[in-house]
N, C-alpha and C positions, 0 to 999 in steps of 0.2 A: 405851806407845802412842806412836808416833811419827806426827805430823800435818804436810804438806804440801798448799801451794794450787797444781792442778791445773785448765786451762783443758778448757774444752769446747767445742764447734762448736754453733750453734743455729744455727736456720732465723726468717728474719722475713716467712714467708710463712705457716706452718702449727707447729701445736706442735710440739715435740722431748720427744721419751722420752727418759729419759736412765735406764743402769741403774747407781747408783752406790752408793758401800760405804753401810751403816748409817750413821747420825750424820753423813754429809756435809753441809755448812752451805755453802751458796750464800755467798758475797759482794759477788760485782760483776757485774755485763753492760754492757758493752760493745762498739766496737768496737774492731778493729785487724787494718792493713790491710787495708780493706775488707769485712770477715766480721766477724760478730757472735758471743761470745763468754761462756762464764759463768766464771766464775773460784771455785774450791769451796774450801774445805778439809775434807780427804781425809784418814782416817784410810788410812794404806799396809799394814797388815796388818788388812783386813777380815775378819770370821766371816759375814758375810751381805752383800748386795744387794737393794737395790729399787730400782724404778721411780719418777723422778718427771718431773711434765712442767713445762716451763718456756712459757711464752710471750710473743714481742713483737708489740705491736701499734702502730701509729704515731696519735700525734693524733687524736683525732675519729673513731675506728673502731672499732666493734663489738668486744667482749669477748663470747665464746661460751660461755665457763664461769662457772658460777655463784657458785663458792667458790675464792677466788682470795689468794695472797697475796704483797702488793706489794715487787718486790725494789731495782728501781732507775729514773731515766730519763736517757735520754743521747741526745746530740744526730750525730747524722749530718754530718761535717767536712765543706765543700763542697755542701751540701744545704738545705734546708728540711725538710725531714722531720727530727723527734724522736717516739721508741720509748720505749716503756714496757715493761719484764719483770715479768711475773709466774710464782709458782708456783701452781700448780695443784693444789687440796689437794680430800681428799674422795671 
């Protein structure tokens, strides 16, 4: 089994579906240049996919899912704003 970390695009307006191999393990969100970001490791020869949904949400703002599990927070370079990721389990 051969595993590499693989970045993703997220949205920090509305969740992101992400369809990604079995056993991918979230590590990090962030940004870089200016897009927000999830950084996974990837198994490269996948047997299956599923769906998981990732969400950021900034400071002091409603969370709309109920089961949720906490990935990172990271701060917006040049801003006021800091985001929080979570997954979206359930």
């Amino acid at each position: 089994m051969t595993k590499k970390v693989f970045k993703y695009k997220l949205s920090t307006r509305t969740a992101t579906i992400l369809e990604l191999p079995t056993g991918t393990q979230p590590l990090h969100v962030d940004m870089q240049d200016g897009e927000t970001y999830l950084w996974a490791l990837v198994d490269e020869k996948p047997k299956e996919s599923k769906l998981i949904t990732i969400i950021v949400v900034c400071t002091g703002h409603e969370i709309s899912h109920l089961s949720t599990i906490y990935l990172n927070t990271f701060l917006v370079k040049g801003g006021e704003n800091v985001y929080h990721a979570f997954r979206v389990v359930g």
